[in-house]
N, C-alpha and C positions, 0 to 999 in steps of 0.2 A: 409108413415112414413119411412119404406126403404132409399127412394129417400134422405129425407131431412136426414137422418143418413149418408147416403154413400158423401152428399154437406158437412156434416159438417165437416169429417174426412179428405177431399178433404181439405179444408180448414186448419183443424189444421196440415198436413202436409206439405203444401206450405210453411207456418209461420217457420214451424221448418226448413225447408229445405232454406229460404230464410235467417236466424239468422245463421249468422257465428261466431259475435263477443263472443269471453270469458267474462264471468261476469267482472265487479270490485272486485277487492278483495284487499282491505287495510289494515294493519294491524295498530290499532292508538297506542294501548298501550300495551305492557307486563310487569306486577308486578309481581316480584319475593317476594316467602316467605320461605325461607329455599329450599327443593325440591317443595312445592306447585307453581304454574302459574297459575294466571291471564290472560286469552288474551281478547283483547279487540280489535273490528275492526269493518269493513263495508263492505258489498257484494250488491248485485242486489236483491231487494225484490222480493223476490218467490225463487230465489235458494236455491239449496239445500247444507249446506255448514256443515260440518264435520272438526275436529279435530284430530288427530293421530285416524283416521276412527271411530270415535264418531260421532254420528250428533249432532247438534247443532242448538238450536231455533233461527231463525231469523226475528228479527219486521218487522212490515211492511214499516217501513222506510229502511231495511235493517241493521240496525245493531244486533251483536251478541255480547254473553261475555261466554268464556266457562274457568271451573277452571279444571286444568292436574295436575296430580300427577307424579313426573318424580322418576321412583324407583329407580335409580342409580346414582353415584356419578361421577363429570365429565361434560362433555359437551354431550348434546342431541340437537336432532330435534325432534321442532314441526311442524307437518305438517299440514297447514290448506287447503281446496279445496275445491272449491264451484262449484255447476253446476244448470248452468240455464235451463229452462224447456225446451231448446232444446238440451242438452244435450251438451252442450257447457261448459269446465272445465279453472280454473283459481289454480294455485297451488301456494303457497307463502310457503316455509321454513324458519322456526325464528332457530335459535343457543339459546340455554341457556342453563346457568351456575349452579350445584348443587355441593355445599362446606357446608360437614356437619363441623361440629367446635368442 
């Protein structure tokens, strides 16, 4: 039992150590509402992918939709970044716009 535990780790470290490339990370949509965002996009199913350091559910097709609260007035970054199960990161910055009225 050992044995087959110490081939399997063997195994999933080769995997990681072999994956260099960065997830996909696409950004398809951001709807603005006032200070509320909408993001909307696509990453690599099974990563692990985060929001201005929220995580965020993503299907198994890979896509997510995460809704931000931007408390200030003015221009902000959202930060999206995903990381695939080798620890491999992909960062995309959106700009948007918050004009209360």
């Amino acid at each position: 039992r050992d044995l087959h535990l110490s081939i399997r780790r063997q195994r999933q470290m080769c995997i990681r150590d072999s994956d260099k490339t960065p997830p996909e990370l696409v950004v398809d949509q951001v709807q603005a509402y006032g200070n509320i965002f909408i993001v909307a996009g696509r990453t690599e199913a099974g990563a692990v992918m985060k929001v201005n350091g929220e995580q965020v559910a993503v299907t198994a097709n890979g896509t997510f939709t995460k809704t931000v609260l931007v408390g200030q007035e003015g221009w902000s970054i959202l930060e999206l970044r995903s990381t695939d199960p080798s620890g491999n990161e992909s960062t995309v910055r959106q700009r948007v716009f918050v004009e209360t009225l």
